[in-house]
C-alpha positions in Angstrom: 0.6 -26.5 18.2 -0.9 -23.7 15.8 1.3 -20.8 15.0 -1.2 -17.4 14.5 -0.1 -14.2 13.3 -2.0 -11.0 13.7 -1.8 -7.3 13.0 -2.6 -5.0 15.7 -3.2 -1.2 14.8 -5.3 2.0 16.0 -7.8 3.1 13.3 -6.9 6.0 11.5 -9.8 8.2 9.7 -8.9 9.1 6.4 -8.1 12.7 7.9 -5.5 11.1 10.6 -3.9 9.4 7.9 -3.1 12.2 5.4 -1.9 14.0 8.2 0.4 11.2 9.5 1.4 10.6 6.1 5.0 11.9 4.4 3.4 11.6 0.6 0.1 10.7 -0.2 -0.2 9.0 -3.9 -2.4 7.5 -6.6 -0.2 5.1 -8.1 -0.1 1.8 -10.1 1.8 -1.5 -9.5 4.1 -2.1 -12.4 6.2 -4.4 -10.8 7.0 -6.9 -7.6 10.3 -7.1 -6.5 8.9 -10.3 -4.4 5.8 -12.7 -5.1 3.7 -14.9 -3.0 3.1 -18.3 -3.8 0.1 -18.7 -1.0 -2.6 -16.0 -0.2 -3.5 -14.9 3.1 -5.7 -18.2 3.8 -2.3 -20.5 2.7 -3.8 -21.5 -0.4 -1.6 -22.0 -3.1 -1.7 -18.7 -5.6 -1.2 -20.5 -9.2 1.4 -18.8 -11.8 2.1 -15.9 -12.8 2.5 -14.7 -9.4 1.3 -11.2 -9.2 1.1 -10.3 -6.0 3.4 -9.5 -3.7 4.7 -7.3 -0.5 7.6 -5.3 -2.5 5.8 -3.3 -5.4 7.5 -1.0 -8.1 4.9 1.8 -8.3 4.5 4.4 -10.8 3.1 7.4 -9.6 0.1 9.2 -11.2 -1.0 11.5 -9.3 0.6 12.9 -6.3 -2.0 14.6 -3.1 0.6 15.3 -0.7 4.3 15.3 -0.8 6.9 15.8 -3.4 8.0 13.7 -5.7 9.1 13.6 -9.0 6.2 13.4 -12.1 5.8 9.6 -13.1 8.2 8.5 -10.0 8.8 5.3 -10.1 8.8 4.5 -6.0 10.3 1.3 -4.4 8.2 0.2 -1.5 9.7 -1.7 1.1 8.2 -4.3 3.7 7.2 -1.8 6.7 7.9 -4.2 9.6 7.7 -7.7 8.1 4.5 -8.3 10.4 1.1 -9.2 9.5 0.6 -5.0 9.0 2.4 -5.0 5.7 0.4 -4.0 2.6 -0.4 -6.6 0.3 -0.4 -5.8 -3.7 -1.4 -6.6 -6.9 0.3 -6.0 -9.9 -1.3 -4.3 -12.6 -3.7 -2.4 -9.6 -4.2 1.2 -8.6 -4.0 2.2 -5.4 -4.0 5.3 -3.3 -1.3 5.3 -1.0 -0.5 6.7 2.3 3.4 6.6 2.7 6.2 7.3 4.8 10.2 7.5 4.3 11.8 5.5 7.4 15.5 5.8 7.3 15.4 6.6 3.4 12.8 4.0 2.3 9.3 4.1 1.7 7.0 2.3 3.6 3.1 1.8 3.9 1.0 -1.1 6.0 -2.6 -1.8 6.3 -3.0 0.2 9.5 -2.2 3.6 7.0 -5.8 3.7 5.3 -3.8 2.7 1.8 -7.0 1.0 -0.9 -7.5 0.0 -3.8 -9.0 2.3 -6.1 -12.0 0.0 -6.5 -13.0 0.9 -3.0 -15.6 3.4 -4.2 -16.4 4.2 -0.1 -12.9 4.9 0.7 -12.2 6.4 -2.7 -15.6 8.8 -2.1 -14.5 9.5 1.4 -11.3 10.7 0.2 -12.4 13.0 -2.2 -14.4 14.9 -0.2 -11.0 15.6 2.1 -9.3 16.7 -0.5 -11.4 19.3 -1.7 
């Protein structure tokens, strides 16, 4: 018997997900509080481990929300499902987040990228002008 896991989300457009966002963020992953040892695809992820589900983020520029210049924010594990963001550390991101019961949270069904996604990055931009 196989065991599958799957994450199951509506799709947001960039403009749903600022608005259903508490803070939205540019930040940077300078640290994981957890690391993977396998990827997505269960093959082994060789040392250092740098990526990981619980990122230490600093905070570069903030789009919506407040928060502190050069914040330092703990992310936590939205649901522990197949929805929670993956990370890299050392990687930019912009973030879509929400506080649940004092924590921040994000998952893949919030629009959160990389900032090497130049379509999302450009379709960004042009909501936030």
């Amino acid at each position: 018997m196989r065991v599958a896991g799957a994450c199951d989300c509506l799709f947001l457009t960039m403009q749903q997900a600022y608005r259903a966002a508490d803070y939205v963020v540019r930040a940077r992953v300078i640290a994981l509080r957890d690391t993977v040892h396998y990827d997505l695809y269960s093959n082994p992820v060789r040392p250092p481990f740098r990526s990981g589900y619980l990122p230490v983020l600093r905070i570069n520029k903030l789009y919506k929300g407040r928060l502190s210049s050069r914040q330092q924010v703990y992310l936590t594990a939205g649901s522990g499902t197949m929805c929670d963001a993956y990370f890299q550390q050392g990687a930019e991101y912009l973030l879509f987040i929400n506080k649940y019961k004092g924590e921040y949270t994000t998952s893949t069904c919030q629009r959160s990228f990389l900032l090497t996604d130049t379509v999302s990055l450009k379709e960004f931009e042009l909501l936030v002008k």
